[in-house]
Each structure stands twice: as structure tokens, then as C-alpha cells.
C-alpha positions as CSV (number, residue, x, y, z in Angstrom):
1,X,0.2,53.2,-63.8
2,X,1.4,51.0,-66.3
3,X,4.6,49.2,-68.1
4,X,6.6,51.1,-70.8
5,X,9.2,49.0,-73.1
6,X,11.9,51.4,-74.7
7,X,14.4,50.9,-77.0
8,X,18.0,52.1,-77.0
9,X,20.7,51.3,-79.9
10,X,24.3,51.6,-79.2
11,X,26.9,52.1,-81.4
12,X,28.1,48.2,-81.0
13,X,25.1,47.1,-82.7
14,X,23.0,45.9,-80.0
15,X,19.7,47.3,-79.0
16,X,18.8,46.7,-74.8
17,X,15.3,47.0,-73.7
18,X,14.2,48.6,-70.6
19,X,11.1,48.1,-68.5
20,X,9.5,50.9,-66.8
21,X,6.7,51.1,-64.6
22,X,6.1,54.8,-65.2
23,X,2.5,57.2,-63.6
24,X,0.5,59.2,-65.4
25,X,-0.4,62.8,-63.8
26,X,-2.5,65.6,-65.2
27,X,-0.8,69.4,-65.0
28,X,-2.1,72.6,-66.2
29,X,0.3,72.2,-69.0
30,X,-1.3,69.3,-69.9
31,X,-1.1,65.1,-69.1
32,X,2.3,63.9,-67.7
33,X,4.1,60.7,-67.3
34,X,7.0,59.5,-64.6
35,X,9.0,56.8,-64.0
36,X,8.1,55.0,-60.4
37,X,10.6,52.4,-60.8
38,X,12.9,50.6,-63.4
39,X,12.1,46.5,-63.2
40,X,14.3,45.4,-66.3
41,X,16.3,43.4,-64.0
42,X,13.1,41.2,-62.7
43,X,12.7,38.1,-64.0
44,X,10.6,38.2,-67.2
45,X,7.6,36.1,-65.5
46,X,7.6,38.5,-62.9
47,X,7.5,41.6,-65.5
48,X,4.5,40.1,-67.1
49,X,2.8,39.8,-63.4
50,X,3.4,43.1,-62.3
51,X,1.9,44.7,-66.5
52,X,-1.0,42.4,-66.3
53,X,-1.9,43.7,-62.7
54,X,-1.5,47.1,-63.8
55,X,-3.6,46.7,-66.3
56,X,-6.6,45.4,-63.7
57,X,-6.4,41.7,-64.2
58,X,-6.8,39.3,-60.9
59,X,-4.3,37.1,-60.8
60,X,-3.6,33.7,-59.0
61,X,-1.6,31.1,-59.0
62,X,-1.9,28.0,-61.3
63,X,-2.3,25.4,-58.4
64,X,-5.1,27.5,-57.6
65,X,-7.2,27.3,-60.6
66,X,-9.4,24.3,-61.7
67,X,-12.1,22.7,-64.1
68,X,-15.3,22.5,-61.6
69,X,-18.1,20.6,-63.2
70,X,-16.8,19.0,-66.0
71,X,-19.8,17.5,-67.9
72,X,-20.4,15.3,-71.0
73,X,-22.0,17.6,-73.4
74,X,-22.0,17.4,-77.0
75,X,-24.8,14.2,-78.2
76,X,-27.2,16.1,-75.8
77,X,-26.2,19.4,-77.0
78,X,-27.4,18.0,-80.3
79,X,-30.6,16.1,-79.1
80,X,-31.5,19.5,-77.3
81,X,-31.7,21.5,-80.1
82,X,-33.5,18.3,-82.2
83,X,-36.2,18.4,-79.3
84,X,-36.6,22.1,-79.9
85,X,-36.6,22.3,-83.6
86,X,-39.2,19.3,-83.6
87,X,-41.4,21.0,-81.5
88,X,-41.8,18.2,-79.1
89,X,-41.5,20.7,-75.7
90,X,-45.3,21.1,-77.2
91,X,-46.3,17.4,-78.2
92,X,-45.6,17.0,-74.4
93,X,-47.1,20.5,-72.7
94,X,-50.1,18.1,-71.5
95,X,-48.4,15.5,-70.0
96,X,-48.4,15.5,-66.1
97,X,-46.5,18.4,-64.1
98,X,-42.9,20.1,-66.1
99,X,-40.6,17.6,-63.7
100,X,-42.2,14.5,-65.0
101,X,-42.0,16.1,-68.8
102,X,-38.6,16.5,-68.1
103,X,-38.1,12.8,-67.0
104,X,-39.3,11.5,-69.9
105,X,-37.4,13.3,-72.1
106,X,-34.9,12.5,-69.7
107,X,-35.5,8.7,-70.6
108,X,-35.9,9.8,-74.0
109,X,-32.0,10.9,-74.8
110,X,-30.8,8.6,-72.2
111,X,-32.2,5.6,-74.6
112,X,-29.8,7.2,-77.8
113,X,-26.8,8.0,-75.5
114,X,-26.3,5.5,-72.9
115,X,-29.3,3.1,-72.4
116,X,-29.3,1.8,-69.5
117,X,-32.3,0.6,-66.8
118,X,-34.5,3.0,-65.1
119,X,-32.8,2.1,-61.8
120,X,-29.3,3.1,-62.6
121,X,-29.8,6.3,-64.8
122,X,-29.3,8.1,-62.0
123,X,-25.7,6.8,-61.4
124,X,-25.2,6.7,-65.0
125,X,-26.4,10.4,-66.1
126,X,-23.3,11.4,-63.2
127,X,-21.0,13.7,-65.2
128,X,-23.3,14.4,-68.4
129,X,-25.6,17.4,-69.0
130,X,-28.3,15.4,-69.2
131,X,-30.6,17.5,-66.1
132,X,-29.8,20.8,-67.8
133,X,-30.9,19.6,-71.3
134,X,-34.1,18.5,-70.0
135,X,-35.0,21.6,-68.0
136,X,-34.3,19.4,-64.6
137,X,-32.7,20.9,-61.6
138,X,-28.9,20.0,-61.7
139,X,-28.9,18.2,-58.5
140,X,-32.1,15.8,-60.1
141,X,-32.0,12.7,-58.4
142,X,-33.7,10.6,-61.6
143,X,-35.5,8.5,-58.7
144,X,-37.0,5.1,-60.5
145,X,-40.3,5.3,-59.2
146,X,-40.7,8.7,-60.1
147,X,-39.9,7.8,-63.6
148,X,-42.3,5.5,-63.6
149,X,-45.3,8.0,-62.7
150,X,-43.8,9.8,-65.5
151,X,-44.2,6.8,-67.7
152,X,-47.7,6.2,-66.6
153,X,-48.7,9.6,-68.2
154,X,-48.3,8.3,-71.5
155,X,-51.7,6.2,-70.1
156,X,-54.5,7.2,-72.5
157,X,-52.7,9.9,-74.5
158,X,-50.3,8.2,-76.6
159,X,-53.0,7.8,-79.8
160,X,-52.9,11.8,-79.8
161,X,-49.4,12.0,-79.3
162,X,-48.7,9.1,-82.3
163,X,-51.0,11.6,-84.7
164,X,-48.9,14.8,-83.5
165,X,-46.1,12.6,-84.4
166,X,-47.1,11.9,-88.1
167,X,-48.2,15.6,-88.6
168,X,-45.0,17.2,-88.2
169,X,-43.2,14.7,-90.0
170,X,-45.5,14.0,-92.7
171,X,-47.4,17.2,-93.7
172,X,-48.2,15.7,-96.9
173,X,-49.9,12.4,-96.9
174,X,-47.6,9.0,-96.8
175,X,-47.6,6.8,-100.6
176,X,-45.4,4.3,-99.5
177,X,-45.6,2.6,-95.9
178,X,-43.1,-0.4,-94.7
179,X,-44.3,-2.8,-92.5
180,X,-42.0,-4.8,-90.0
181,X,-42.0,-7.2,-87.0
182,X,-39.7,-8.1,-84.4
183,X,-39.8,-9.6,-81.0
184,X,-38.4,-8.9,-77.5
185,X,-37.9,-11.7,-75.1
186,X,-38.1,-11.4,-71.3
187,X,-35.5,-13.1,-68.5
188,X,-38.4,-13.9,-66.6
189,X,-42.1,-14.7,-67.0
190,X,-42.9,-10.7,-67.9
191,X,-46.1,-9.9,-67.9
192,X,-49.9,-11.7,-67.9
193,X,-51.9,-11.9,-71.3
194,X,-48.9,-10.0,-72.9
195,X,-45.5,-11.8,-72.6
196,X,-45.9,-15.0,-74.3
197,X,-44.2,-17.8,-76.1
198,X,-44.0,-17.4,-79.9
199,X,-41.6,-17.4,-82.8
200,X,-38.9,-15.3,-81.6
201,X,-36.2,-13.4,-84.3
202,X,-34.1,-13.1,-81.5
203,X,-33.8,-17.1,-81.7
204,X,-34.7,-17.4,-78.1
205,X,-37.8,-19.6,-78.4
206,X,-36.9,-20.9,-74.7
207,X,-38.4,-17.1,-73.6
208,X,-41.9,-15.4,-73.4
209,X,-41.6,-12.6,-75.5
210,X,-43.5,-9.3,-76.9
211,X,-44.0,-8.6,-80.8
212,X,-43.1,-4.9,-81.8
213,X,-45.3,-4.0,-85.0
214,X,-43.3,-0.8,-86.8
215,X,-44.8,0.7,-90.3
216,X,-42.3,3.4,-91.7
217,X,-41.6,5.7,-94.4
218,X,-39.5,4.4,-97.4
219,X,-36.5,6.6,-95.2
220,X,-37.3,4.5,-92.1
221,X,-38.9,7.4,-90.7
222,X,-41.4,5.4,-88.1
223,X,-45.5,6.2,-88.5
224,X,-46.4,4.3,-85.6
225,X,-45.5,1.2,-83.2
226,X,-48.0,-1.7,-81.7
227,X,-47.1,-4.2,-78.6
228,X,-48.9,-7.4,-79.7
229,X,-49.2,-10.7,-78.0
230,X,-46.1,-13.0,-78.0
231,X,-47.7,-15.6,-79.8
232,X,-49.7,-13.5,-82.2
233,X,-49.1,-14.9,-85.6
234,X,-47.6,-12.9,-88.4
235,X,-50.8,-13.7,-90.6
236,X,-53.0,-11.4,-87.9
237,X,-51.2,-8.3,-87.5
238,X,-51.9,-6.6,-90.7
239,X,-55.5,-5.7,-91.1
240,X,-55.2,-4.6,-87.5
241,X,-52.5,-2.1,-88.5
242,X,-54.5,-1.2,-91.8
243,X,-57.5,-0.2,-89.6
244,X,-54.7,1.7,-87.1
245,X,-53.3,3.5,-90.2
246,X,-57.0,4.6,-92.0
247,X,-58.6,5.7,-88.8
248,X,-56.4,7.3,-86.6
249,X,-53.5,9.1,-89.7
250,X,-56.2,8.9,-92.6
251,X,-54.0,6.6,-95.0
252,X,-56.6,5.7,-97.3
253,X,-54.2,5.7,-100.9
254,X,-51.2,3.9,-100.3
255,X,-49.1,1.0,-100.9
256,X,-48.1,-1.1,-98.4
257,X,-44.6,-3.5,-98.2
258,X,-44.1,-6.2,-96.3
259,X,-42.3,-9.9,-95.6
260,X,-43.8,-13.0,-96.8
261,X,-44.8,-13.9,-93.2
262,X,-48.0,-11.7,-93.7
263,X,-48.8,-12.4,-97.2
264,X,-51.6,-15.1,-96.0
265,X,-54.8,-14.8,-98.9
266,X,-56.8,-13.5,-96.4
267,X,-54.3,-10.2,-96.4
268,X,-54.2,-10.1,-99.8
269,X,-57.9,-9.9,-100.2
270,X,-58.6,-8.0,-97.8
271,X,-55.7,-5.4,-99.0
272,X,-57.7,-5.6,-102.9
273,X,-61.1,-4.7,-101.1
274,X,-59.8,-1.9,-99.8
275,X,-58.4,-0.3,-102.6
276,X,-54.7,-0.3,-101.3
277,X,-51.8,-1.3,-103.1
278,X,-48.9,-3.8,-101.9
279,X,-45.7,-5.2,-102.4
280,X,-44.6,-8.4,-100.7
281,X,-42.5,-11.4,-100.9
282,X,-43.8,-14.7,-101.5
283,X,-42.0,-18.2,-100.2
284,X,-39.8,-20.6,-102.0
285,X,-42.0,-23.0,-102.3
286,X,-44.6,-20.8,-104.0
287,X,-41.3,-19.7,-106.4
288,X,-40.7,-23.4,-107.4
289,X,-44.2,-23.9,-108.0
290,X,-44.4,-21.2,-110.7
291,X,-41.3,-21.8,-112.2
292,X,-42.3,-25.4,-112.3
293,X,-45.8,-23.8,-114.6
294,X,-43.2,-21.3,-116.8
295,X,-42.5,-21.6,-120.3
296,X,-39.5,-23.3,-121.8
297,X,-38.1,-19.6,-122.8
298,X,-38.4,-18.1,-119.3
299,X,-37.3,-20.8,-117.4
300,X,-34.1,-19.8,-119.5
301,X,-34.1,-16.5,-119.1
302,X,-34.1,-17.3,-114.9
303,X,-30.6,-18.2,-115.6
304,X,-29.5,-14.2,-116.3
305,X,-29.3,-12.6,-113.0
306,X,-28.8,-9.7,-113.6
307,X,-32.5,-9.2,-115.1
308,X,-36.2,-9.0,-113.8
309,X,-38.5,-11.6,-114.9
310,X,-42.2,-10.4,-114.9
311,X,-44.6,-12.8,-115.2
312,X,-48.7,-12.8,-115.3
313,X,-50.0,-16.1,-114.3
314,X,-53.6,-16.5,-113.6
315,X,-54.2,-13.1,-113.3
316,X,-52.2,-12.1,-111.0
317,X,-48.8,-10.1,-111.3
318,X,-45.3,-11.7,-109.8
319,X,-41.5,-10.0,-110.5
320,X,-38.7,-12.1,-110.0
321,X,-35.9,-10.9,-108.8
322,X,-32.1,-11.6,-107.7
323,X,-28.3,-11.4,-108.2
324,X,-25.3,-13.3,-108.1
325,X,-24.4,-12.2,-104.6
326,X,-27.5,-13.8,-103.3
327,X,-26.9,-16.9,-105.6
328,X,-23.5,-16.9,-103.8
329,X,-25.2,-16.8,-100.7
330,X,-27.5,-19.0,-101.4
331,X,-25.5,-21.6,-102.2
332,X,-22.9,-21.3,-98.8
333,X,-26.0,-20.9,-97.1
334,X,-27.1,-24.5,-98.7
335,X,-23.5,-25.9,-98.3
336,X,-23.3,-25.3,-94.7
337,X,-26.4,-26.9,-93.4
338,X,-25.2,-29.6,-95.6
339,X,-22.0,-30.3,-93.8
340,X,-23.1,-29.3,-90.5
341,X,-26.0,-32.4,-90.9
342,X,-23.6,-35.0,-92.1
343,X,-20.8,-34.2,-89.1
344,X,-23.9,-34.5,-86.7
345,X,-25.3,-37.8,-88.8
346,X,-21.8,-39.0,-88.7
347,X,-21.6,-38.8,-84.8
348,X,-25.2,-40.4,-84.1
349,X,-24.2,-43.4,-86.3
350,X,-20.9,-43.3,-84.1
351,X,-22.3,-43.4,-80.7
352,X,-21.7,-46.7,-79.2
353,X,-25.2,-47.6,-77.6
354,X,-26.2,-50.7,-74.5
355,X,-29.7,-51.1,-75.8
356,X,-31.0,-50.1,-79.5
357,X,-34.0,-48.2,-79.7
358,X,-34.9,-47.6,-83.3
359,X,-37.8,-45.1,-82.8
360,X,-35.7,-43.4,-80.0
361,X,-32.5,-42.8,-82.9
362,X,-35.2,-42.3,-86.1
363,X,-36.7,-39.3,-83.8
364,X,-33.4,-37.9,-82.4
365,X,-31.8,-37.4,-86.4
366,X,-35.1,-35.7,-87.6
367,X,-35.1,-33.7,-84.7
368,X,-31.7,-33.1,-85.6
369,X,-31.6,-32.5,-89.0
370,X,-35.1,-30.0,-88.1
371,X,-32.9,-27.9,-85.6
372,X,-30.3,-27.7,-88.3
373,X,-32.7,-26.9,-91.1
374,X,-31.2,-29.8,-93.1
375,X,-34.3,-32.1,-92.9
376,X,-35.5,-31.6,-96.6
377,X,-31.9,-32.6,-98.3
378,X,-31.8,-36.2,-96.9
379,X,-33.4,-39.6,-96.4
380,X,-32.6,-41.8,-93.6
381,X,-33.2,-44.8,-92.0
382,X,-32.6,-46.7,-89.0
383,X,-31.8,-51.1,-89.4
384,X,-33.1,-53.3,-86.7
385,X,-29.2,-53.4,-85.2
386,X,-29.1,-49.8,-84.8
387,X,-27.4,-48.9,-88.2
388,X,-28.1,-45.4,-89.4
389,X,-27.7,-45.0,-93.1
390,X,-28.7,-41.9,-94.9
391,X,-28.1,-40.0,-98.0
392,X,-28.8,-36.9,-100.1
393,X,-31.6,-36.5,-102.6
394,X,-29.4,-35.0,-105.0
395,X,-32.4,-33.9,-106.7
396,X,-33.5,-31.9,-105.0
397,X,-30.5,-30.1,-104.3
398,X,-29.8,-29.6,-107.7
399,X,-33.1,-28.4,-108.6
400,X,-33.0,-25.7,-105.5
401,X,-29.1,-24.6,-106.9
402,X,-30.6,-24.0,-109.9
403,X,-33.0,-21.2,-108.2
404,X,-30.2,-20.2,-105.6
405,X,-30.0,-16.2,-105.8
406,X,-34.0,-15.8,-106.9
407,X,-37.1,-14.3,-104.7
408,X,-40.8,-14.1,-105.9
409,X,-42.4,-10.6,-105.3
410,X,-45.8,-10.5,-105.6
411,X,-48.0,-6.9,-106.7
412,X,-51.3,-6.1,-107.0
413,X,-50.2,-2.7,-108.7
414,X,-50.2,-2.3,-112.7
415,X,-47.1,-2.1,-114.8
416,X,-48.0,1.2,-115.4
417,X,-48.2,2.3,-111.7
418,X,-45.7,0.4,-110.7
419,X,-43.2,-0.9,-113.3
420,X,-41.1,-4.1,-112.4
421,X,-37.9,-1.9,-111.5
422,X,-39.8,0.3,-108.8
423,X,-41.4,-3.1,-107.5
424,X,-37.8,-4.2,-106.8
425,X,-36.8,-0.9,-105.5
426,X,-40.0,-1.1,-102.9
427,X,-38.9,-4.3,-101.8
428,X,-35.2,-3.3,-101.1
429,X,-36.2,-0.5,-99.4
430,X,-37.7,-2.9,-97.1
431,X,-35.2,-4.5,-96.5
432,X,-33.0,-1.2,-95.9
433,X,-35.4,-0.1,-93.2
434,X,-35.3,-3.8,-91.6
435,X,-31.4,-3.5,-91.5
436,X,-31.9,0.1,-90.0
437,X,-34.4,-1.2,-87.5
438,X,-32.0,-4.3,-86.6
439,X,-29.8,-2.4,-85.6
440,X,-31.2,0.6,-83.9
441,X,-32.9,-2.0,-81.8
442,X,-29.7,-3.0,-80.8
443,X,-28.5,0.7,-79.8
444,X,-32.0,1.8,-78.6
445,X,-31.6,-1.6,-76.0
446,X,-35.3,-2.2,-75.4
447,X,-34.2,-5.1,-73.5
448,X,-33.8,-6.2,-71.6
449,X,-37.5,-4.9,-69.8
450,X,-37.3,-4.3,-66.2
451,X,-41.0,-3.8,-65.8
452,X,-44.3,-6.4,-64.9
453,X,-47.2,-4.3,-65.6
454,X,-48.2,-4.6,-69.0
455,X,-49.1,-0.7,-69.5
456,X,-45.6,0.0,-68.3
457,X,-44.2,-2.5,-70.5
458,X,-45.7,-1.0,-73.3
459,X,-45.0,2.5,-72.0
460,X,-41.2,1.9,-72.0
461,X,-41.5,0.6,-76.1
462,X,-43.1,3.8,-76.8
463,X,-40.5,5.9,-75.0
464,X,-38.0,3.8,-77.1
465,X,-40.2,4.4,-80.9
466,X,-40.0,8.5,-79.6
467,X,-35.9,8.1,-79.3
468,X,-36.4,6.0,-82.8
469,X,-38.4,8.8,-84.0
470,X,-36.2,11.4,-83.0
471,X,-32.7,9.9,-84.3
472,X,-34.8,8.6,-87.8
473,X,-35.9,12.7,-88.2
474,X,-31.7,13.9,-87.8
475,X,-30.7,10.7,-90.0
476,X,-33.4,11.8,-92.7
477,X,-31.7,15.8,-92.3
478,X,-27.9,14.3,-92.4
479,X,-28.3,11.3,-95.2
480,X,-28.3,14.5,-97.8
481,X,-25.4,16.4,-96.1
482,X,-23.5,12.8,-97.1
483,X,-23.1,11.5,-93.3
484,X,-24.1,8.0,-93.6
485,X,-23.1,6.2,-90.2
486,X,-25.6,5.4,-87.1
487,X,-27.1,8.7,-85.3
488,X,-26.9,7.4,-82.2
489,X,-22.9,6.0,-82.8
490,X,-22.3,9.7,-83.8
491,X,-24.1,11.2,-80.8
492,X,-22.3,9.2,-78.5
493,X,-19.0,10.2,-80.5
494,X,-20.3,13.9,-79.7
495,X,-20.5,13.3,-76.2
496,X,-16.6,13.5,-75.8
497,X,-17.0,17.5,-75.8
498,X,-17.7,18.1,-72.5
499,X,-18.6,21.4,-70.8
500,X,-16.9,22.9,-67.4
501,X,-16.5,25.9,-65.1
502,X,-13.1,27.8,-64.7
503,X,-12.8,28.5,-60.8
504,X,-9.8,30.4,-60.4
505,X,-8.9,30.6,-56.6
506,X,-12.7,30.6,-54.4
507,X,-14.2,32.6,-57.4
508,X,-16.0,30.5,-60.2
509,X,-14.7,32.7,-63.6
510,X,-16.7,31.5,-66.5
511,X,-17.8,28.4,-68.2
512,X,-15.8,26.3,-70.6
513,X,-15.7,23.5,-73.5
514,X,-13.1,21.7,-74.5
515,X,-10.8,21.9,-77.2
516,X,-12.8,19.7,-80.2
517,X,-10.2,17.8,-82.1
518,X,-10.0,18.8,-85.9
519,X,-11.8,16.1,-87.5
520,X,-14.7,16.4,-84.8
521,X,-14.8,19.9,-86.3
522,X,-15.4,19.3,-90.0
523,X,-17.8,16.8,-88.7
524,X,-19.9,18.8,-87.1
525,X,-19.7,21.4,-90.0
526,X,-20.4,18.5,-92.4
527,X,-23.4,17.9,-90.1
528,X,-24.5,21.7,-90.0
529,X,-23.8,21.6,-86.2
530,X,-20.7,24.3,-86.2
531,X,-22.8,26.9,-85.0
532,X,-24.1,25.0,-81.9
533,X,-21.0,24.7,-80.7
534,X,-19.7,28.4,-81.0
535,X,-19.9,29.1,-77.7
536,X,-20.7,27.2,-74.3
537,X,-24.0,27.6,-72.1
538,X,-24.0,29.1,-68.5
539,X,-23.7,25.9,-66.3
């Protein structure tokens, strides 16, 4: 059976319609067809019913159909297919049983998408797809202390999982390495012999604290991470990663960049022994110090920025290098420790006082003026009555201004390997990749650490260098498609395309994704993602 719609004109002009739910017999004269009933008069929803029943489709009514299992999707959609592209369901086919795998790598996205403590990603992975990307059951209960057995099989096999690492992303070997530091502080004492108090970038010297050691690619593309000591010294990191890099990834030609803070002699030489090449930054002091030895002519020419100045002084090779943006800096930089010592000078001298204590004051304005970093631009003094005078050692300040905007690079590489320009460019990248690093570290969240042992401690940085791994290796494939913003800030901008089951009355129909808006969708093509999204997986 089925619905007919015929036409009939009348001489008036007007043509009616007529809807006919008309049979279909077989006779020996051949197929027939008859009219069962005429439903024109029905209301048009009701016509609509009755042809799409006829035509076999189950129907119910709209209060009885729903979204069932509506999940946050899209960032793990992409991570997924990263994990499987990379290869890393392999880099991890050793590690404990296929649950525990699947927790890590559970820990893994988690760290991109929504970082959050150990204890809570169960409540937090509640409406995502995180279980079913990882191959986990999707009732997985993400239980902490399971995760951390899962963590502890990183124990003893993370040096062949960092050379894995560095063969699939490097299969040729790496000319150009960038070296980094930072530090991670701890709320509480953290753990023995590791978390200790040091010089903290986080400017949180009040806090034990862990020092990350990163060496990159010139795309930020990480080699491989160390957890040092808190109070390790800059100076004593490097030739421990130069052994790290020789022995275990068989970097024997390359040239290394890094901050002034490791550029000790000791480096250096040891560096030139070993045949390996470096660019690094030297201090201020060492800039006014060779300046101070230059020749009338370039000394002048230190006063165009927009040119390098290469100079050879006692055998050794320096660029010097700036701009007038940094010379702007530079010199607001200068201005505002300036005032900032003077209003605090201002209120010491102010500060009505029982009992005068001259050595008391004389201490509490150099302490000052060092937490300030204003302690090199003034003389003071304290008189017998308690009188604070001070002043600036003009000077000084005017020979600094004229330097504002200038760094000293140091090289041991020839003009001809390395001309002046690509010593620059070294540098910058540097400087790129410390940015990048910044503020990854800030989306990655490796604090604050919830843990006390120190192998789990340093388990939980190496499950945050894999996620850095992983979002460096899709940065390094979108950067040439154009897409310069954060990975993870697009992932998590992903995640709004969520996945759901149509249940239409007590029957589940099929799985769903939602609508993606229009600019999502020349995202994603802009990305080379349109294709993973072409049609939903089976929840």
C-alpha cells in the first residue's frame, strides 16, 4: 500500500490535489492498483504519518525521542588518530597489562585537554570520550591508585622509550639542539634528596622546587627531559645532558644553544674538546667589558641597531646583536626599577622612628633596593640622627642607556659555518622555543604535583614531556598548513563537537555528532582534519 497525489484542473483555474491511499494487486492481466480510502481531508501532518508508515518507517512521537550519551568528542578524536599515526600504541606494547596502557594514555590526553589531578580525572573525564579513545571500558572508573601502578611502569623503561621517541621523529640525525631550564615548585616539602630550595623562574624562592632540563629541535620538537635537584646550579646541567645526548641518541655533530646561565668556562671547554659547536648568550657585564676594549669606529657603529656587530677579540668569536624594541624595553625596564626604588627610599626616610638604628635602616634599604633590583643605580647613606640620603650615579645610568637594546652572543663556530645572521637566527629560535615551552607548561599544568615518592614525581613529568611530545609533533604538521595558535587551545576548542546516541522510544537508533558551526569546519579542513569527522563512531 501506499500514498498517490493526483492532480485535477478545473476550468476556474485552480488545480485541487487529492490524497489516496490506493493497493496494489497482481491479476492475470497483469499488476493492478485500487483506491482503499481517500484521506485528502486529514490534516496534512497526519497525511505524512500515515505515507511514511506505508512506506515501512517506525514512527514515535517527539517526546519520545532523546540524545542518550552525549559525550565531548572532537580534541580526543584528534589526539586518537595522532596516537595512531605516531605509532605510540607500539612504543607502549611492553608496558604492564592493556588496562594500565590505556591509563596512561588516558593521563596522557587528559594533560592536553583538561589537566587536572590524578584523583579527580575520574569525575572530570564524566561526559567526554576519553575511555573509548583509550581502548578503556566505557564504565572505567580511572581509580588513582590504579593510575599510579600504571605510572610505576614507566620504572626502568623510560631510557628505551625516550630513544623510540627520537627515532620516529628524527630519522635523520639532529644539527641543531636547544637547551632549556625551568623549575616547578611544591606546596609542601615534596620529596627527599629531590625537591629542594633553588633559584626558582616561577619567582617562588619561598618553595622547594624540581628543575626540568628540556633540549629540543629548532621547531620545539622535544629530544628528551631530565628531573634534576632543586638546587642544582645552571653551570652543572650541561655536560650531564651532553653525555645523555651522545650515549643514549648518538648526537656526536651538533650545535648546541643555550642561556647565559650555562655558559660557565668549564662548559665551554668542555663543549670545544668535544668537537661540538654552540651558540649562547653571554652577561651584561661581559658586554660592557668588551665594548669597554672596542675600537673608536665600532663603538660607533653600536649606535645603528638595526645591524650585527661581529667582533674577534682574543681569539674568540662574539656577535652583537639587538633592535630598537629591545632598546625600548630596555630602557622602561631601567625607568621602572628606578622609580619604584625612589617611592620605596622615599617612604624609609619618611617613617617616623622611637629609637635610630643606623645599621638596622643601612641593611633594610640594600635589602630593599636588592629585592627591587635597583641596588647598582644608587648610593646611600644613613646620618647618625637617622637621616637617609641617597642619590643616582648618573653614570652609570647613562653609560648602561647607551647599551640599552644590545646582547653579546658568543660562538665557537666559523663565519663560514655559521655566518653572523644564522648565529642570530640560532639564538632567536631559542628564545621561540622558550616562549613555546612557557607557555605549554602553563597548559600542560605540571603543577601543581600531588605525589611524594620521587620515582612518581618524576614519572608524572615524563607523562607530561609525552603530551609535550605529542602536541609539539601536530604543531610541527599544522605550522605549514598556516594554523599558528596553541594545540592544545585548539583541541580543547575541538572538544565542543560532542558525540551521542539517538534513542527513539526504548530502542537506541544510531549514533550522532553535532552540527559543527561553519568556521569550526574550515578549521578543521585548514587543519586536514575534514575527513575525521565525516562520520561518527559506534558509541
Amino acid at each position: 500500500m501506499f500514498v498517490q497525489i493526483t492532480k485535477s484542473a478545473r476550468k476556474n483555474g485552480k488545480t485541487y490535489r487529492s490524497y489516496l491511499v490506493r493497493e496494489s494487486f497482481r491479476t492475470p492481466q497483469g499488476p493492478r492498483s485500487r483506491t482503499v480510502c481517500n484521506i485528502t481531508d486529514l490534516p496534512p501532518l497526519t497525511r505524512d504519518l500515515i505515507a511514511a508508515s506505508l512506506q515501512g518507517q517506525n514512527l514515535v512521537p517527539t517526546e519520545q525521542c532523546q540524545l542518550d550519551a552525549a559525550l565531548d568528542y572532537g580534541g580526543l578524536a584528534v589526539l586518537r588518530d595522532a596516537w595512531s599515526r605516531f605509532h605510540l600504541d607500539e612504543l607502549f606494547a611492553g608496558l604492564g597489562t592493556p588496562r594500565q596502557r590505556g591509563l596512561l594514555q588516558a593521563v596522557i590526553f587528559s594533560r592536553l585537554l583538561f589537566p587536572c589531578p590524578k584523583l579527580s580525572l575520574a569525575q572530570t573525564a564524566q561526559g567526554t570520550w576519553l575511555a573509548h579513545a583509550c581502548g578503556l571500558d566505557p564504565e572505567e572508573s580511572f581509580d588513582e591508585d590504579d593510575i599510579y601502578y600504571a605510572m610505576d611502569q614507566l620504572n626502568g623503561q623510560w631510557v628505551n622509550l625516550e630513544k623510540q621517541l627520537y627515532a620516529r621523529a628524527f630519522p635523520q640525525a639532529v644539527r641543531l639542539v636547544l637547551y632549556d631550564l625551568t623549575s616547578v615548585y611544591f606546596e609542601g616539602k615534596g620529596p627527599e634528596r629531590l625537591a629542594e630550595y633553588g633559584h626558582s623562574r616561577d619567582h617562588r624562592a619561598d618553595r622547594p622546587q624540581i628543575i626540568l632540563a628540556v633540549a629540543t629541535d629548532t621547531q620545539g620538537l622535544p629530544l628528551h627531559v631530565a628531573v634534576l635537584r632543586g638546587n642544582r646550579n645552571d653551570t652543572q646541567t650541561l655536560q650531564g645532558l651532553l653525555h645523555t645526548l651522545r650515549r643514549r641518541f648518538g648526537i656526536t655533530e651538533a650545535t648546541f644553544v643555550f642561556d647565559g646561565g650555562m655558559s660557565s668556562r668549564i662548559n665551554l671547554e668542555a663543549m670545544d674538546q668535544a668537537g661540538l659547536g654552540y651558540v649562547t648568550r653571554l652577561s651584561a657585564a661581559t658586554l660592557q667589558a668588551l665594548t669597554a676594549e672596542l675600537g673608536l669606529e665600532e663603538q660607533l657603529e653600536l649606535g645603528d641597531r638595526q645591524n650585527l656587530l661581529e667582533v674577534t677579540h682574543a681569539g674568540k668569536r662574539y656577535v652583537i646583536a639587538g633592535g630598537p624594541w629591545r632598546q625600548q624595553r630596555d630602557r622602561e625596564r631601567r625607568q621602572s626599577r628606578l622609580d619604584k626604588a625612589e617611592a620605596e627610599l622615599k617612604r624609609l626616610a619618611a617613617r617616623k622612628r622611637k629609637r635610630v638604628d643606623v645599621q638596622k635602616l643601612a641593611s633594610q634599604v640594600g635589602r630593599t633596593l636588592q629585592r627591587l633590583k635597583a641596588h647598582k643605580y644608587f648610593t646611600y647613606r644613613v646620618e647618625a640622627d637617622g637621616q637617609l640620603h641617597w642619590e643616582r650615579k648618573a653614570d652609570l645610568i647613562e653609560q648602561e642607556a647607551q647599551q640599552d637594546g644590545w646582547y653579546l652572543l658568543h660562538t665557537n663556530q666559523s663565519v663560514e659555518a655559521c655566518p653572523a645572521a644564522q648565529v642570530l637566527g640560532h639564538y632567536k629560535g631559542l628564545l621561540d622555543v622558550e616562549e613555546a615551552f612557557c607557555e605549554l607548561k602553563s597548559y600542560l599544568e605540571v603543577r601543581p604535583v600531588h605525589h611524594r615518592r620521587p620515582d612518581r614525581v618524576v614519572n608524572h613529568v615524563r607523562l607530561c614531556f609525552l603530551a609535550y611530545w605529542l602536541s609539539a609533533r601536530l604543531g610541527s604538521e599544522w605550522r605549514p598548513r598556516g594554523v599558528k595558535e596553541e594545540v592544545p587551545r585548539i583541541l580543547r576548542q575541538l572538544q565542543t563537537i560532542r558525540l551521542g546516541r539517538l534513542q527513539m522510544g526504548q530502542r537506541v537508533h544510531r549514533t550522532l555528532m553535532t552540527q559543527i558551526p561553519k568556521h569550526m569546519n574550515q578549521q578543521l579542513q585548514r587543519l586536514g582534519l575534514a575527513g575525521l569527522f565525516a562520520a561518527p563512531p559506534e558509541l
